[in-house]
C-alpha positions in Angstrom: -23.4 4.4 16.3 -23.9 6.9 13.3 -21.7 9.6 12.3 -24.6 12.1 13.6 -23.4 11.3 17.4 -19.4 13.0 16.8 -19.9 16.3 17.4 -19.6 18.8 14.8 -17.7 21.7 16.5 -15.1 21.3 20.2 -13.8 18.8 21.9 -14.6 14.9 22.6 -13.4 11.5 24.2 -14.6 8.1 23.0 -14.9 5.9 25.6 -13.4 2.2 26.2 -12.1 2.0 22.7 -10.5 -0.9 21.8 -7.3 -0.2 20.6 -4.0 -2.5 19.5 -0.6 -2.3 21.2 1.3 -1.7 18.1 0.0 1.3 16.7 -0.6 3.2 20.1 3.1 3.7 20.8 3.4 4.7 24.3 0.2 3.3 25.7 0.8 0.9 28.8 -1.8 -0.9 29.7 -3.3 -4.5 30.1 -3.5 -6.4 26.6 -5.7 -9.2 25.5 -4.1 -11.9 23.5 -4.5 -10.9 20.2 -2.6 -7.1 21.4 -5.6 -5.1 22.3 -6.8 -3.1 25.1 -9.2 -0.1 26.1 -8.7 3.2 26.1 -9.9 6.9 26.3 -9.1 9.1 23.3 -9.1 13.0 24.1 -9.9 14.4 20.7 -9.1 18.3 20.5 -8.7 21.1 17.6 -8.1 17.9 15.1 -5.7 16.2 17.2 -5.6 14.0 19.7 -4.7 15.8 23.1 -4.4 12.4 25.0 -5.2 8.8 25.2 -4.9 6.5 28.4 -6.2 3.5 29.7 -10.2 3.2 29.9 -11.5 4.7 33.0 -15.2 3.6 33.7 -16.0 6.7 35.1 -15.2 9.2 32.6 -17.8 11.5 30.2 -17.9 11.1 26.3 -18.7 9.0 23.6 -19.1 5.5 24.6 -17.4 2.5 22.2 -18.3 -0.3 24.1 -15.2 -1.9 23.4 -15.5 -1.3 19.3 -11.8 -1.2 17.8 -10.6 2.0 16.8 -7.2 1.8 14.3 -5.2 4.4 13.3 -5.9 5.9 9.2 -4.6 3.3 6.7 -1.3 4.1 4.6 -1.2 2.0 1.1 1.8 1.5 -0.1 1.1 0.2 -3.7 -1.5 0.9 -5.8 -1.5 1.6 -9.6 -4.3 4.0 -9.7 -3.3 5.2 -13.5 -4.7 1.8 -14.3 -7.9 1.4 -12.3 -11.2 0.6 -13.4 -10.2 -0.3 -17.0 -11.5 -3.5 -17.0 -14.9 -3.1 -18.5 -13.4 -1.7 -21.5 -9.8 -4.2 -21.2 -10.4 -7.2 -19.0 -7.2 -9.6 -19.2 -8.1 -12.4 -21.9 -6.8 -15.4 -19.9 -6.1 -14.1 -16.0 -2.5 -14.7 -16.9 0.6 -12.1 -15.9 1.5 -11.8 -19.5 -2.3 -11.3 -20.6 -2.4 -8.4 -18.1 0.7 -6.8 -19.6 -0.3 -6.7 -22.7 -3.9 -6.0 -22.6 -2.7 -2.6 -20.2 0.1 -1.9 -22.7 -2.6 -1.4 -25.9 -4.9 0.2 -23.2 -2.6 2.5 -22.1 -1.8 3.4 -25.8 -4.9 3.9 -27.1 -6.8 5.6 -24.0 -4.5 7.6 -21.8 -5.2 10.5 -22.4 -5.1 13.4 -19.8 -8.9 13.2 -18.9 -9.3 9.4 -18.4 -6.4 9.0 -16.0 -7.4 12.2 -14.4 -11.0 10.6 -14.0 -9.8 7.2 -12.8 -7.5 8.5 -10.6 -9.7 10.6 -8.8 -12.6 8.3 -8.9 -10.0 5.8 -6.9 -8.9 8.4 -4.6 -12.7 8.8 -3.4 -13.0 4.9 -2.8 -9.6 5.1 -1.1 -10.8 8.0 0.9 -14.0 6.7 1.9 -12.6 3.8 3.2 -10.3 5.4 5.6 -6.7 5.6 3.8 -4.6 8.6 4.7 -1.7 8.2 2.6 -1.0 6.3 -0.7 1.8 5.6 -3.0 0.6 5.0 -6.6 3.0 3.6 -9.7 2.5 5.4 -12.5 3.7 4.4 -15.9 6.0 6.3 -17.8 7.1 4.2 -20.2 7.6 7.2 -24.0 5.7 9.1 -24.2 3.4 8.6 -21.1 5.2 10.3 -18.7 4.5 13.2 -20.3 0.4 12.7 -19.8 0.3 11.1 -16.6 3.4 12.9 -14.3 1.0 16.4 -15.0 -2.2 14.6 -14.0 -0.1 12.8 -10.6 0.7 16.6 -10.0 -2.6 17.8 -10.2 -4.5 15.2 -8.6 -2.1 15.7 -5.4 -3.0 19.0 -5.3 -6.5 18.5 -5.3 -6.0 15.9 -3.0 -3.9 17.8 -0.1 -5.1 17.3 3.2 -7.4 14.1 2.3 -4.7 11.8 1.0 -0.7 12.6 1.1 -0.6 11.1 -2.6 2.8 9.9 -3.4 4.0 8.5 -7.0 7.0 6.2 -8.5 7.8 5.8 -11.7 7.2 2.6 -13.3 8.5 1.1 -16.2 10.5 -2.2 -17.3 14.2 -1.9 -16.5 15.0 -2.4 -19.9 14.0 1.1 -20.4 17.5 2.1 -18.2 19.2 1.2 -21.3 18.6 4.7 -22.8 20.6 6.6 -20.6 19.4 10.1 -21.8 15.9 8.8 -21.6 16.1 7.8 -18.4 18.0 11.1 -17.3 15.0 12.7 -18.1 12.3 10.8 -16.7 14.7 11.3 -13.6 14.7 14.8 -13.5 10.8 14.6 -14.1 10.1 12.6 -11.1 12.6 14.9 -8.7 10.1 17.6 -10.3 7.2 16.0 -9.1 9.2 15.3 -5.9 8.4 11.3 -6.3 10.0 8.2 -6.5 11.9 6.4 -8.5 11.0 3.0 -9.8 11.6 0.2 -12.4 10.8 -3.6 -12.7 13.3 -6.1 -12.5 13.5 -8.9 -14.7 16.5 -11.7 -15.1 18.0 -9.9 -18.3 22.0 -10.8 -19.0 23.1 -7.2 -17.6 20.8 -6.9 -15.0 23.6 -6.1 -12.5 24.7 -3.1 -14.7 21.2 -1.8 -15.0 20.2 -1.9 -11.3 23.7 -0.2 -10.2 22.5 2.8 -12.8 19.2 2.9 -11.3 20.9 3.2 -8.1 23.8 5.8 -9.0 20.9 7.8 -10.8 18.9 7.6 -7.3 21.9 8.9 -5.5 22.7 11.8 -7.6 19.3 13.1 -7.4 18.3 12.2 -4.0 15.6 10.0 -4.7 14.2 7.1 -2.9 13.6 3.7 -4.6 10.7 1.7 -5.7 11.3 -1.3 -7.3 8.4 -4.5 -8.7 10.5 -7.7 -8.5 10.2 -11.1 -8.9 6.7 -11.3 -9.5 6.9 -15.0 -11.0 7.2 -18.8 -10.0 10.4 -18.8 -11.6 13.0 -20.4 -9.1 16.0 -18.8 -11.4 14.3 -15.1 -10.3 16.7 -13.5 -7.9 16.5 -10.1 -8.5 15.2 -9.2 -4.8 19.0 -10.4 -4.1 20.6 -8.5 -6.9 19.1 -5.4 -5.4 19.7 -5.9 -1.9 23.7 -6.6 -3.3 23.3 -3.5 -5.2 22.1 -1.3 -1.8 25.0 -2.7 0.1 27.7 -2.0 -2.7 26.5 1.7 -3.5 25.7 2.3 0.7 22.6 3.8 -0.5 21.3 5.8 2.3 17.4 6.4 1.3 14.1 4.1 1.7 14.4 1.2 -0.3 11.0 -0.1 -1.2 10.5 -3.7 -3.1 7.3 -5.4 -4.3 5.7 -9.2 -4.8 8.9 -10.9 -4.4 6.8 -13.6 -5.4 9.9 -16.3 -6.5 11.3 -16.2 -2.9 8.7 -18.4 -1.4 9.8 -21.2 -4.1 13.9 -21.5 -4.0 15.9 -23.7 -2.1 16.2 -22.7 1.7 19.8 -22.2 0.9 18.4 -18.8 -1.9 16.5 -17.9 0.5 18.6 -17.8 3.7 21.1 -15.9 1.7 18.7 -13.5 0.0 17.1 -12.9 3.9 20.7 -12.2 5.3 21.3 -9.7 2.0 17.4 -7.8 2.2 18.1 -7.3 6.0 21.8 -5.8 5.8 20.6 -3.8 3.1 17.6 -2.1 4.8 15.5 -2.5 2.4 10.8 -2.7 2.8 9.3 -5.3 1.3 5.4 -4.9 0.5 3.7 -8.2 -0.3 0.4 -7.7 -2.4 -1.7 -10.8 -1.3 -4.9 -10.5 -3.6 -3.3 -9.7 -6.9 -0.8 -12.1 -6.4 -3.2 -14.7 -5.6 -5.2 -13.4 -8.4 -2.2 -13.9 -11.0 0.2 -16.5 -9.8 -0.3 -20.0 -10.7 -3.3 -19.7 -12.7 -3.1 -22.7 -15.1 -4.0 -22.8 -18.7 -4.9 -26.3 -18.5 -8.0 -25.8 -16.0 -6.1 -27.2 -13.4 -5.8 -25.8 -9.7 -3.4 -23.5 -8.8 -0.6 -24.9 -6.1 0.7 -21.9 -4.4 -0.4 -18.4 -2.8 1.9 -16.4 -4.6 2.9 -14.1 -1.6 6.5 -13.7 -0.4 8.2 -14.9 2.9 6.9 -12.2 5.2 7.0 -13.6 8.3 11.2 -14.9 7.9 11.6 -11.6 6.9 9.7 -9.7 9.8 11.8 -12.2 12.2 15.1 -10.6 10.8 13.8 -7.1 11.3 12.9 -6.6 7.5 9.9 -4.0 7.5 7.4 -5.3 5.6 3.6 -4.4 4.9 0.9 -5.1 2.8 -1.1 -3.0 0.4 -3.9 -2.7 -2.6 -1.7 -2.7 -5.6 -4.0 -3.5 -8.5 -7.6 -2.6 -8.8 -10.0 -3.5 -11.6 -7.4 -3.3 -14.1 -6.1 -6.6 -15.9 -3.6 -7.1 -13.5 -6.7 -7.6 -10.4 -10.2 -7.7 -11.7 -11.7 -6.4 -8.4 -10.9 -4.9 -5.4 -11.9 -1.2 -4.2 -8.6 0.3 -2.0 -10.0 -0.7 1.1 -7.2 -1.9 3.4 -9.6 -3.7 5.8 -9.9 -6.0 3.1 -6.4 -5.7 2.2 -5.3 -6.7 5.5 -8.6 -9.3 6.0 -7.4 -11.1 3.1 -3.7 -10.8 4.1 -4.8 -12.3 7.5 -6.1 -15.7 5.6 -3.6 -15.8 3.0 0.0 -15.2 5.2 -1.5 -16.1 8.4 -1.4 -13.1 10.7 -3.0 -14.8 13.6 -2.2 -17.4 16.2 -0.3 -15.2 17.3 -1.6 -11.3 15.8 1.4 -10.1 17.1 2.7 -6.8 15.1 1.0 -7.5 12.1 -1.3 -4.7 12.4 1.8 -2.4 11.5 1.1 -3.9 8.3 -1.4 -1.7 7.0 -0.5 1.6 9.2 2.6 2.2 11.1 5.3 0.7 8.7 4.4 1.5 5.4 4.1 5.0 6.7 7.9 4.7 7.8 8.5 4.1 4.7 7.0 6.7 2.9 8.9 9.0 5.3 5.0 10.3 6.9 5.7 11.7 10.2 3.3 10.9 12.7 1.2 8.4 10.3 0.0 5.3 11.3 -0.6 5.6 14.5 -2.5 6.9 17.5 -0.5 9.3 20.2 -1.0 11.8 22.3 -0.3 15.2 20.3 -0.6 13.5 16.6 -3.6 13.7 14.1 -7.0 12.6 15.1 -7.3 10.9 12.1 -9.0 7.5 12.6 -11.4 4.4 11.7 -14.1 3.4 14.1 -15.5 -0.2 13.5 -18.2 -2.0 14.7 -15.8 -5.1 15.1 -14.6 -5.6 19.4 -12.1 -8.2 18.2 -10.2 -9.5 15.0 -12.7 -12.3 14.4 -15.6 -10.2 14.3 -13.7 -7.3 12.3 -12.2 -9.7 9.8 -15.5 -11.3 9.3 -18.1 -8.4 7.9 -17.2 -5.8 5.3 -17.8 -2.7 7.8 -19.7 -1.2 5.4 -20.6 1.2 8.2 -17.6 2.2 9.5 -16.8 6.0 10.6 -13.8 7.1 9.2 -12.7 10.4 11.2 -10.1 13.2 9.7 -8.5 16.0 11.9 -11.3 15.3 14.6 -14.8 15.4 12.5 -16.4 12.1 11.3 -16.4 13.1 7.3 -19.3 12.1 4.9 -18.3 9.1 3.5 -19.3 8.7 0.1 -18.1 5.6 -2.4 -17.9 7.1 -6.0 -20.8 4.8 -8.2 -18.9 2.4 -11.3 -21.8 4.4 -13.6 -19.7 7.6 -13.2 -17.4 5.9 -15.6 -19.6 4.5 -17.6 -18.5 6.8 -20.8 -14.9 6.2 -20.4 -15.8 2.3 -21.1 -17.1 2.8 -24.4 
């Protein structure tokens, strides 16, 4: 199939698609055992006007059984920082060799124009890849919030109706300490109508710092975005000082929390307690399954990392925690590769937390859920009367989808197959110098 056979004008069905359970809300029909069945989807005026069980007899555009999934929604990316690595690769692969090689980076290139370049460049690999909807971090630690929040603004403009572009604020929690600073990066991000976000680490009054972040989220009606625990450290509990800090403010907005990385390492005692807290609280939680596995564990000594470096999502999706995966990093020093394409996202996510035997939900991953979270109406899915917005693979099952790039996939917005075209690493070339 080549995006010359979707028509370029009126109306269409593709026939005997093979569609999954849990992001076609609505749909009865027979399911295999891995959640899929086929189905007829009625694609009018950009949306889709219906979509029912596969009937053999029907006229249209005939899949063959080739899976059909709903647009992708990434849910953490850093796209200030992409494709720095030429010119800052991460000296030793280590977390702390990340941090500081993006820290004299960020200082001595950030300028308008190179984040407005990288940004966009990663918005057209995002794009052509078939992502709807994205939530970048954007660091804003003094004075580069005052660069990059502009640029965020911008770039979502130019960006409306391709990608709903979302951004949180990102900086270490230590930076709460200066209350009037941190009034005023507040007020900036309910200008840019974002999110607000910090990191977590163990410091001695990180109780008092997380309740600010959260009495600062509340007075201005923000929702929260927070990086914790991204370390082996067993002592690393600040997933739990969170969720304690949700239940004791009752904050009512989306909670979101990232790597959570610790939580797979303390005592089952930690982490039935943390579970119990993370599930009252209402809180997401995104694992980021190549970075982590990328970052954690890497050994100075040349010996073989010992663990994955993900977080407990499958205890947590058993207690009703919504959790998804997502991009995060991408040829920065946090990640040195990657391209925000949630196929592989949610290939490698597959091997590394085992979403298989049984596939269950799991799909929700990369689609329904982390559009929940970002508060996207109608995102993530594929109903009758919603967007036609959609990804057409070669792949009839999970083992042959999971198993080839898809270079050639169709990617389909509002109804028309668009021309999907990767952005080439040379256009960047002069930013690396």
């Amino acid at each position: 199939m080549s995006v010359l056979e979707f028509p370029t004008s009126g109306s269409y069905t593709l026939l005997g698609a093979r569609v999954h359970g849990s992001l076609t809300p609505g749909l009865t029909a027979e399911r295999d055992a891995d959640g899929f069945l086929l189905a007829d989807i009625a694609v009018d005026n950009g949306k889709v006007a219906s979509i029912a069980p596969h009937d053999p007899t029907s006229a249209g555009i005939a899949l063959k059984g080739r899976i059909v999934l709903p647009c992708f929604v990434d849910c953490h990316t850093h796209i200030d920082k992409g494709h720095i690595w030429p010119r800052k690769p991460n000296p030793d692969g280590s977390f702390m060799g990340a941090l500081d090689a993006t820290g004299a980076d960020r200082a001595a290139r950030w300028n308008a124009d190179d984040v407005a370049r990288r940004m966009d460049f990663s918005l057209r690999s995002a794009y052509a890849h078939g992502t709807k909807a994205l939530r970048t971090h954007i660091d804003s630690v003094a004075p580069q919030e005052e660069i990059s929040w502009p640029v965020f603004e911008m770039m979502r403009e130019k960006w409306r109706g391709r990608i709903e572009l979302q951004g949180a604020c990102l900086l270490g929690i230590e930076g709460v300490r200066d209350r009037k600073w941190f009034a005023r990066l507040a007020k900036r991000v309910v200008e840019a109508k974002g999110v607000l976000g910090v990191v977590t680490y163990m410091l001695p009054d990180l109780d008092e710092l997380v309740d600010h972040v959260f009495a600062t989220a509340k007075e201005h009606g923000l929702d929260l975005d927070f990086h914790a625990d991204e370390t082996d450290d067993l002592a690393a509990v600040s997933l739990k000082k969170i969720a304690e800090a949700a239940i004791w403010n009752e904050f009512k907005g989306r909670i979101l929390v990232g790597h959570c990385c610790s939580l797979a390492r303390q005592p089952d005692r930690e982490v039935l307690d943390t579970l119990d807290k993370v599930a009252r609280a209402g809180l997401g939680v995104v694992s980021l399954p190549m970075c982590n596995l990328y970052l954690q564990d890497r050994r100075s000594d040349g010996t073989t990392p010992r663990w994955r470096g993900v977080t407990l999502l499958h205890e947590m999706k058993a207690r009703g925690i919504p959790v998804a995966v997502a991009s995060d990093n991408t040829r920065d020093p946090f990640y040195a590769y990657g391209d925000l394409d949630m196929l592989e996202v949610y290939r490698m996510a597959t091997r590394i937390l085992h979403f298989d035997h049984p596939v269950g939900d799991w799909p929700k991953s990369v689609a329904a859920t982390p559009a929940e979270i970002m508060r996207l109406d109608g995102a993530g899915i594929l109903a009758a009367g919603g967007p036609a917005d959609f990804v057409v693979f070669r792949g009839r099952s999970w083992t042959e989808l999971l198993s080839r790039p898809e270079s050639d996939r169709i990617v389909v917005r509002d109804g028309r197959a668009i021309l999907r075209e990767i952005p080439d690493y040379a256009e960047l070339d002069d930013l690396m110098v």
